[in-house]
C-alpha positions as CSV (number, residue, x, y, z in Angstrom):
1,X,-9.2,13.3,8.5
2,X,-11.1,15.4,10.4
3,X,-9.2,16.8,13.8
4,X,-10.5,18.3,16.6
5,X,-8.7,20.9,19.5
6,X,-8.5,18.6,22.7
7,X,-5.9,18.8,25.4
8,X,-4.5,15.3,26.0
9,X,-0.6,16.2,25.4
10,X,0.9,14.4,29.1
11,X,4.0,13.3,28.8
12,X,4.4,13.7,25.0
13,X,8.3,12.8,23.9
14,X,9.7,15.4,21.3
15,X,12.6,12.9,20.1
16,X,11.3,12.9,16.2
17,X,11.8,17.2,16.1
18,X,15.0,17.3,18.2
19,X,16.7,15.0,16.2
20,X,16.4,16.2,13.0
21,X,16.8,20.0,14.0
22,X,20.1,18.7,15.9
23,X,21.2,16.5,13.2
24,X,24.1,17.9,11.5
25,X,23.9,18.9,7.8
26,X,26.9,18.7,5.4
27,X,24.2,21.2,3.1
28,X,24.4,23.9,5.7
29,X,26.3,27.3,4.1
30,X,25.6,30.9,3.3
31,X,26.8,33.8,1.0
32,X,26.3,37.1,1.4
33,X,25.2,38.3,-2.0
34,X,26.6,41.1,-4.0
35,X,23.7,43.2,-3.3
36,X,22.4,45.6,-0.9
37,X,20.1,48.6,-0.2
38,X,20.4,51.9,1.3
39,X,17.2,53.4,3.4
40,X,17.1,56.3,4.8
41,X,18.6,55.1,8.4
42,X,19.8,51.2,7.5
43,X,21.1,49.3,5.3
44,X,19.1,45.7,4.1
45,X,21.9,43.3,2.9
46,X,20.7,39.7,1.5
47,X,22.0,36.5,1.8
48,X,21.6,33.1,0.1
49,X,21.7,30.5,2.8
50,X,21.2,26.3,2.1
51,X,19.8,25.0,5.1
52,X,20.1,21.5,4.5
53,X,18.9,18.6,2.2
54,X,15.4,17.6,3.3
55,X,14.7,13.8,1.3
56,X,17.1,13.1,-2.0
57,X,16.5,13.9,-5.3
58,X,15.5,11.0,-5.8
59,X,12.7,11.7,-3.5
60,X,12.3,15.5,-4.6
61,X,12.4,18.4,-7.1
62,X,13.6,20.4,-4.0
63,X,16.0,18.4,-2.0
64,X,18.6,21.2,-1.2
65,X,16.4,23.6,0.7
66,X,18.3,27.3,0.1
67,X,16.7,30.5,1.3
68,X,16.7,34.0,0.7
69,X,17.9,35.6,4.0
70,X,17.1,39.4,4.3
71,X,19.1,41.1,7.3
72,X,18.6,44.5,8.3
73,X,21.3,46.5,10.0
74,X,20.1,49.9,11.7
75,X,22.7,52.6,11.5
76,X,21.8,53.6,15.3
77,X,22.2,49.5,16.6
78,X,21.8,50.2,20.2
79,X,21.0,46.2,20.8
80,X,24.2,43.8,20.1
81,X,22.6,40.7,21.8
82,X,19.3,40.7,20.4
83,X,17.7,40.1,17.1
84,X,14.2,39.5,15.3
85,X,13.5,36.8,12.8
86,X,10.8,36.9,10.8
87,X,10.0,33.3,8.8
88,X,8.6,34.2,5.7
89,X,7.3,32.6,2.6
90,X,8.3,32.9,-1.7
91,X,9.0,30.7,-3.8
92,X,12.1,29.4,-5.7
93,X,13.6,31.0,-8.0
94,X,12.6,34.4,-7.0
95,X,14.6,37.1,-7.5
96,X,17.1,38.0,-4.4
97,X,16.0,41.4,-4.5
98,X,12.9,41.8,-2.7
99,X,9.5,44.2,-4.8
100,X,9.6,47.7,-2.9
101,X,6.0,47.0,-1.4
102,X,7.3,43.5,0.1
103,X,4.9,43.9,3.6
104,X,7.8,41.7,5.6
105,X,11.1,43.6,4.6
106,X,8.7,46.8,5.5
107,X,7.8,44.9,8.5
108,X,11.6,44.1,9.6
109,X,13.0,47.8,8.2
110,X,10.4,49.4,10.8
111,X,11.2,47.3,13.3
112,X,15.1,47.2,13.0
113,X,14.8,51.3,13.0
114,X,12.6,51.8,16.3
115,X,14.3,49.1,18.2
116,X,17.9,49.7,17.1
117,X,18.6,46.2,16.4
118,X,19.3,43.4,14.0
119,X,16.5,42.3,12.3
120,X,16.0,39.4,9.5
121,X,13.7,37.9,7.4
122,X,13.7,34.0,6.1
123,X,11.8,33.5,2.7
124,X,10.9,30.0,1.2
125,X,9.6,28.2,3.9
126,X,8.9,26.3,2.5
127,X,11.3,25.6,-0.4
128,X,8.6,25.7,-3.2
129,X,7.4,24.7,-5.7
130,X,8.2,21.0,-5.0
131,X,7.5,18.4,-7.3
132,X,7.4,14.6,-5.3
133,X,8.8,11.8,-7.5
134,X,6.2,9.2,-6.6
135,X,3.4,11.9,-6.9
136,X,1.6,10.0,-10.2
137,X,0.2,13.5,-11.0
138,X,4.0,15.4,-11.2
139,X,2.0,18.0,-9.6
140,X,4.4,21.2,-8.9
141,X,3.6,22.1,-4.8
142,X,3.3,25.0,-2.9
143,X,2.1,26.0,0.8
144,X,-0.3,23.0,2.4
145,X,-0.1,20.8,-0.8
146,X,3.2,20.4,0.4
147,X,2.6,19.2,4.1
148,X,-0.6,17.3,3.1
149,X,1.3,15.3,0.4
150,X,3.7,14.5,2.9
151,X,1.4,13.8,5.3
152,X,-0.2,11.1,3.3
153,X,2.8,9.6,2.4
154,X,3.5,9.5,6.2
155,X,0.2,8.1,7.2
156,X,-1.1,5.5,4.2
157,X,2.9,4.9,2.8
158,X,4.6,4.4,6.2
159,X,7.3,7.0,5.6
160,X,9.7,8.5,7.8
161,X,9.0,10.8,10.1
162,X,11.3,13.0,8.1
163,X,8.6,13.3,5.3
164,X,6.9,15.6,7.7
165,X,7.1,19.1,6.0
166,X,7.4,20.9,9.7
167,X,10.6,19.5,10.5
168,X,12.8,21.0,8.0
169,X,10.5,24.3,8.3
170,X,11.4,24.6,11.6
171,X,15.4,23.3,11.2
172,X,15.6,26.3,8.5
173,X,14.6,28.7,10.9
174,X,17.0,27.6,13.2
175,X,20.1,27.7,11.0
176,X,18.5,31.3,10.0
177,X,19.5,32.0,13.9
178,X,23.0,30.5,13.1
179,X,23.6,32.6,10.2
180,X,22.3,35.8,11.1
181,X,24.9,35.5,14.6
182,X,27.5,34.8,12.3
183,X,27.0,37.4,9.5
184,X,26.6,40.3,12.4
185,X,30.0,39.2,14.1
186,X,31.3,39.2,10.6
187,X,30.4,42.9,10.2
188,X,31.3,43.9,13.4
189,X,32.9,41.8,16.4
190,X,31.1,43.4,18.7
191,X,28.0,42.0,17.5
192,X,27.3,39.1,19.6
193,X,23.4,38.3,18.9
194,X,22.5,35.0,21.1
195,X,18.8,35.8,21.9
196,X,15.9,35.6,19.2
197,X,12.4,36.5,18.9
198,X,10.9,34.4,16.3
199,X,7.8,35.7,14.3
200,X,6.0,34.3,11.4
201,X,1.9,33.6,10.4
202,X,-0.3,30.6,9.4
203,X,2.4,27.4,8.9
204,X,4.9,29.7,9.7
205,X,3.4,30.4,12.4
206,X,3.4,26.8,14.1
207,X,7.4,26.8,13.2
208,X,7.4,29.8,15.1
209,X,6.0,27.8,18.1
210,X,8.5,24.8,17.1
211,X,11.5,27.2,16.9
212,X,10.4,28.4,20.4
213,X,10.7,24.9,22.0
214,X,13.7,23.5,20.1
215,X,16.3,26.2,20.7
216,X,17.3,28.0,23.5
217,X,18.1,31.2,22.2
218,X,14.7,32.2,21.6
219,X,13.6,34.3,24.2
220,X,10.1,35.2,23.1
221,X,7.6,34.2,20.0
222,X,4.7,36.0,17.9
223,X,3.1,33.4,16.4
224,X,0.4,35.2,13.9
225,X,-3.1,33.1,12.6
226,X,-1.9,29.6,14.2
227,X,-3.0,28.8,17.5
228,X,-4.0,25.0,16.8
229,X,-1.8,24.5,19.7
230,X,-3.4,21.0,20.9
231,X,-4.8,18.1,18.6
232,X,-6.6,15.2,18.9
233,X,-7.7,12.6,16.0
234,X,-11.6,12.2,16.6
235,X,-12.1,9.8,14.3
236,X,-13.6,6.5,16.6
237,X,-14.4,3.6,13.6
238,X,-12.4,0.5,14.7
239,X,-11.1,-0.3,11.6
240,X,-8.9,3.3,11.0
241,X,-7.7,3.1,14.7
242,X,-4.3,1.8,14.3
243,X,-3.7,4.3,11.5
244,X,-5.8,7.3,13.8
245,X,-3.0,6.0,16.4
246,X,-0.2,7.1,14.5
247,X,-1.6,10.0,12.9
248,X,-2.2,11.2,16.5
249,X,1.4,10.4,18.2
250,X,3.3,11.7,15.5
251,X,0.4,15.3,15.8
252,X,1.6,15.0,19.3
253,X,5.2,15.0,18.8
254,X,4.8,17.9,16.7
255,X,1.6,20.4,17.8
256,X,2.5,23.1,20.0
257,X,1.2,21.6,23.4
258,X,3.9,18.7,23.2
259,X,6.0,21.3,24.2
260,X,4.6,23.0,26.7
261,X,7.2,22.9,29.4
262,X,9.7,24.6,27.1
263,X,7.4,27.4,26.1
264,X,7.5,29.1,29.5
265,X,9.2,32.2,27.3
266,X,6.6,35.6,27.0
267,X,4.4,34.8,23.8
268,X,2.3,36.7,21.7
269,X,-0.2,34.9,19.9
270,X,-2.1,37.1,17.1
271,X,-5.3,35.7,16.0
272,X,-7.6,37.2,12.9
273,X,-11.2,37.7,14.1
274,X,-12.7,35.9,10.3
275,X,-10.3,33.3,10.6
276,X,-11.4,31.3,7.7
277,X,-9.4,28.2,9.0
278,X,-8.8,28.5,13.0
279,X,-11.9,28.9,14.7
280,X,-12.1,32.3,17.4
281,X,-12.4,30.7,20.7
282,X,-9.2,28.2,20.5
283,X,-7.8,29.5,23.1
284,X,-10.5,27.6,25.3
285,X,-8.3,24.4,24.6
286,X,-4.8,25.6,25.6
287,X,-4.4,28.9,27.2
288,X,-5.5,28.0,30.9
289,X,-2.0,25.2,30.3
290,X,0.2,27.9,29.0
291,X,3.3,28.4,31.3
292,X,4.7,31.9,31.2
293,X,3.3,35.3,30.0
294,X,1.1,34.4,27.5
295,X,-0.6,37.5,25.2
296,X,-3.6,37.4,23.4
297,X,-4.6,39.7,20.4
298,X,-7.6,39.4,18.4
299,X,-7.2,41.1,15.1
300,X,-11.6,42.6,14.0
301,X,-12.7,42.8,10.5
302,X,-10.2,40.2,8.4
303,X,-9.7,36.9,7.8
304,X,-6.3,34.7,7.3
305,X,-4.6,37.5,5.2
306,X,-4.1,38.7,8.0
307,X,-0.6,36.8,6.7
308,X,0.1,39.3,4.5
309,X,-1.6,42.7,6.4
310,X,1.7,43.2,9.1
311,X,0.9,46.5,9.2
312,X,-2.4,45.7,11.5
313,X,0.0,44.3,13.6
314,X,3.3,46.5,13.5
315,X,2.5,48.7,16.3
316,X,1.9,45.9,18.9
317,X,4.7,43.9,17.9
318,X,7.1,46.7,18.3
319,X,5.9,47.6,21.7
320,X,6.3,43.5,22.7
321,X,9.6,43.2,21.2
322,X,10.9,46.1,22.5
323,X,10.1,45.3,26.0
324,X,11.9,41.9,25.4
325,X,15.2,44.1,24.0
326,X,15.1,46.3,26.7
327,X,14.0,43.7,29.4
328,X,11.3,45.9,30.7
329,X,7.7,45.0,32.3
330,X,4.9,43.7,30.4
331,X,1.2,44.3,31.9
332,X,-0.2,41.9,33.2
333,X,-4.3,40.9,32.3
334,X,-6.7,38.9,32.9
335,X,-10.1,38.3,32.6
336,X,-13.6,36.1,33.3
337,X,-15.9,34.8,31.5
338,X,-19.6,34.6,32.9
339,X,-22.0,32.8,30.8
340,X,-25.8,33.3,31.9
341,X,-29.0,32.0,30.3
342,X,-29.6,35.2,29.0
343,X,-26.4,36.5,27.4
344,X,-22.6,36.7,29.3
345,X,-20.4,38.9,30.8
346,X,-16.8,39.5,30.1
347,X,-14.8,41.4,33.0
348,X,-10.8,42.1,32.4
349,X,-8.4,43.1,35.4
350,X,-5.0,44.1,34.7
351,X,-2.0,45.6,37.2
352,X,-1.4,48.7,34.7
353,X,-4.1,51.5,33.8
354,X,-5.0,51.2,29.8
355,X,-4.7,54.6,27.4
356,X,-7.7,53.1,26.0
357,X,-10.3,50.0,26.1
358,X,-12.5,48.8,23.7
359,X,-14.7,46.0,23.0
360,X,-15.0,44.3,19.6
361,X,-18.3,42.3,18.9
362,X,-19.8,40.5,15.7
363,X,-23.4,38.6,15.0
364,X,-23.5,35.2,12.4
365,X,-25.3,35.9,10.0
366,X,-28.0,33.4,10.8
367,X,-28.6,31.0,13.5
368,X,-27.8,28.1,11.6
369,X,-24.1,28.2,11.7
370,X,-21.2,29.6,14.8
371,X,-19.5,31.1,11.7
372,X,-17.6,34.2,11.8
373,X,-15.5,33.5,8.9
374,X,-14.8,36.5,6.5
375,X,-14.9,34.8,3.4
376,X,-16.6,31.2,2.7
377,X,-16.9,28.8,-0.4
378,X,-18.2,30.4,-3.0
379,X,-21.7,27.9,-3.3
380,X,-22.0,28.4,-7.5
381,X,-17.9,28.0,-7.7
382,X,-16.3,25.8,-5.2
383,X,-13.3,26.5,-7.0
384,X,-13.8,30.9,-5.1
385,X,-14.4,32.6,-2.3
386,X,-17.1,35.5,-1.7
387,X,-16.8,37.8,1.2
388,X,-19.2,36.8,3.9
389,X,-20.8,39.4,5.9
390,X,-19.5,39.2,9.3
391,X,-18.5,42.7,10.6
392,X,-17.0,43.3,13.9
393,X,-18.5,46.5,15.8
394,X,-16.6,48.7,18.2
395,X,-18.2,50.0,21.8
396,X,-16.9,51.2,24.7
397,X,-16.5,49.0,28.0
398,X,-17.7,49.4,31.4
399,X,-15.2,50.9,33.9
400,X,-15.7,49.6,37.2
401,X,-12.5,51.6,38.1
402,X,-9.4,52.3,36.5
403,X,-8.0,48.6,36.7
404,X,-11.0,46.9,35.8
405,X,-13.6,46.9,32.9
406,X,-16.4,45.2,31.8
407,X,-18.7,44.0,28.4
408,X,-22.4,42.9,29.0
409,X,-24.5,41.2,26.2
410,X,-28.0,39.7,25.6
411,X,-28.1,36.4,23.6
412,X,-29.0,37.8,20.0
413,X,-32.1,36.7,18.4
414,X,-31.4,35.0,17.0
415,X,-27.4,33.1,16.3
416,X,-24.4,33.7,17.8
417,X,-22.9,36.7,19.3
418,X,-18.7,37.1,19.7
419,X,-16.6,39.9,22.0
420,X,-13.7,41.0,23.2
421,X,-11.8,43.4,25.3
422,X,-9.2,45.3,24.0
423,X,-6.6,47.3,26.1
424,X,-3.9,49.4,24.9
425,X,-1.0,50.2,27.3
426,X,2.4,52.3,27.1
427,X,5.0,50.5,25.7
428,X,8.7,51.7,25.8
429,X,9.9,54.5,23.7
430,X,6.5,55.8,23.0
431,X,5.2,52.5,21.8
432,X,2.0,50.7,22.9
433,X,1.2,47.3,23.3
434,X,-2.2,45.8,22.0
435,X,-3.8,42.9,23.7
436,X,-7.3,41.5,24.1
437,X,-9.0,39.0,26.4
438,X,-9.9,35.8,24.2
439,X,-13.4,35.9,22.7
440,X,-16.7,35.4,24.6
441,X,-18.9,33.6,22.6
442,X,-22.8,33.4,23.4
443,X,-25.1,31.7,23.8
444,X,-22.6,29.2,24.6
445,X,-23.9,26.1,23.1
446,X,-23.1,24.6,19.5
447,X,-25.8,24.5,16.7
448,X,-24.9,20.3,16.6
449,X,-24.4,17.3,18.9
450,X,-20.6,15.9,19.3
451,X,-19.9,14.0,16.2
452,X,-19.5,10.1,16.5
453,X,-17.4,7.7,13.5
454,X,-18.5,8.3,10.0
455,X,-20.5,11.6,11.2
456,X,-18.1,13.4,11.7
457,X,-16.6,13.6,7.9
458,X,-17.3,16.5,6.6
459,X,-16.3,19.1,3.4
460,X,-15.6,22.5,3.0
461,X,-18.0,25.1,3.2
């Protein structure tokens, strides 16, 4: 199945995610566990939390779906209203106390220290590893052989709807949000947390975009490496179009852009420059449809780790979710894109004078490929990846005054060329938000004609 980023999500109905999110859940519970730790100005207390039963045992090594909940309470909580989640991954059983170099707790610990309020991490989501009863192979699961095996029983086995992994992702999340309200009341009364921002990267990622459009009390999202916010089947063989049918009204009762009227919150979208899955100028499909703020940040130099690197991304995070705590003003930027035979021109405008602008550019390493991956298939082992030698460059951008800056480039000689501005602005207590423009990319023509039927199969590369 080979699926291609096209805006045609009109009038999609969302009944499928609703109901299962809203269904209620006999499973449902949480306990906080006899064990906590001590930093220096909070105190991380974990809890085990069942979110619900997601198939039968019958159907599943992994029915009852339970969770390792991390919350972090800052001594100095300023914020009693407002909280972070963070949807994380791990795998079951892992131990419930988290290694000392975990990147998310260090993530949430920061956060929940400069903002001065409640915030929580949700490992296993997916509940893994997951062994399917009707899998022939018994194969133990993890990560996407999880959704694509229930995918395929969706699409070739006509199963429910439920089978689809994203659902109870995205339901866990949201009785995350019930538990962390609860356990802060339970510590103090005072602590009435009915707003969320909802992080999390890759297919956390799109049930960050999921959790945004299914409950109310998030108020913003920071959805990290998953913008595939609008597909389409392009598939066009008559034989496969009853089953392409399907496959593409269930995508549209799930992708992001089905829900587009309810994502009018401010959102963050954090993209990785070598993106080894996503490709750099997504934002071409959806952003112009976006309702609301909508942020763009372009991370140089790495690929989909970018997952696990939240440290690259700490510093504009804090600044955005800050200014949603605080319910202060967000620049505002924008930008155009003029593409000339010769080469293109990016210009950005924004309402707020930067502390600093930059432009990030990066050559494929042929002209053969649009590829600015930072690792590929390694050609001698199929079963690796080698590095592959995209670097991103820094230079400065063209002032035409203090509101409005510009990047200029030829066509190389030969490939493609990608840019971007980047602006940082001040933040609130002494923070600084990072966002770019989306990424020019020149010449602008593809290296191949549209693909038509069987042409358009394809393998990894």
């Amino acid at each position: 199945m080979i699926l291609l980023m096209m805006m045609s999500m009109q009038g999609a109905e969302a009944a499928p995610l609703d109901d299962y999110v809203n269904r209620p859940d006999p499973f449902y519970s949480w306990t906080t566990l006899n064990w906590s730790s001590r930093g220096p100005t909070y105190t991380l207390f974990a809890i085990n939390m069942t979110s619900q039963m997601w198939l039968t045992d019958a159907e599943s090594s992994q029915a009852t779906w339970w969770h390792y909940l991390y919350v972090v309470v800052p001594d100095r909580l300023t914020n009693y209203e407002t909280a972070l989640l963070y949807i994380g991954l791990g795998n079951n059983p892992d131990s419930c106390i988290p290694a000392a170099n975990d990147p998310f707790i260090s993530f949430a610990t920061k956060m929940a220290d400069s903002t001065g309020s409640v915030c929580a991490v949700l490992n296993q989501v997916p509940n893994q590893p997951i062994v399917f009863n009707n899998d022939p192979n018994q194969a133990k699961r993890f990560e996407d052989a999880i959704l694509a095996w229930s995918w395929y029983q969706f699409i070739n086995n006509n199963a429910s709807v439920d089978w689809l992994t994203v659902l109870p992702m995205t339901k866990a999340a949201v009785r995350a949000m019930d538990t962390i309200t609860a356990f802060a009341n339970q510590l103090n009364p005072s602590h009435n947390i009915n707003k969320f921002v909802v992080s999390g990267a890759s297919k956390r990622g799109w049930t960050t975009w999921l959790t945004g459009a299914v409950d109310r009390r998030v108020v913003a999202i920071v959805p990290i490496v998953m913008d595939l916010l609008n597909i389409t089947e392009i598939r066009t063989d008559a034989e496969d179009r009853e089953k392409d049918t399907k496959i593409f009204s269930t995508f549209c009762l799930l992708c992001r852009a089905a829900y587009k009227d309810r994502l009018t919150m401010p959102k963050y979208i954090i993209t990785a420059g070598g993106d080894e899955f996503f490709l750099p100028d997504n934002s071409y499909y959806y952003l112009d449809q976006m309702l609301g703020e909508t942020y763009l940040r372009t991370v140089p130099n790495i690929g989909h780790s970018l997952t696990f690197q939240t440290a690259l991304v700490y510093s504009g995070v804090q600044a955005f979710y800050l200014s949603v705590v605080e319910n202060t003003r967000r620049p505002n930027m924008t930008w155009t894109m003029k593409f000339k035979r010769t080469g293109g021109v990016l210009t950005m405008f924004t309402d707020t004078i930067p502390v600093k602008v930059e432009v990030h550019y990066a050559k494929t390493v042929d002209g053969v490929r649009r590829d600015f991956r930072a690792s590929v298939l390694d050609p001698t082992n199929p079963g690796s990846v080698i590095p592959h030698p995209v670097f991103w460059n820094e230079t400065k951008a063209v002032a035409k005054n203090s509101f409005q800056y510009r990047a200029t480039f030829r066509n190389p000689k030969k490939g493609w060329l990608i840019f971007h501005i980047q602006a940082f602005f001040d933040g609130p207590k002494g923070s600084k938000f990072e966002f770019t423009t989306e990424n020019m990319i020149i010449p602008n023509r593809l290296p191949f004609p549209r693909c038509q039927g069987e042409a358009c199969h394809g393998m990894l590369l």
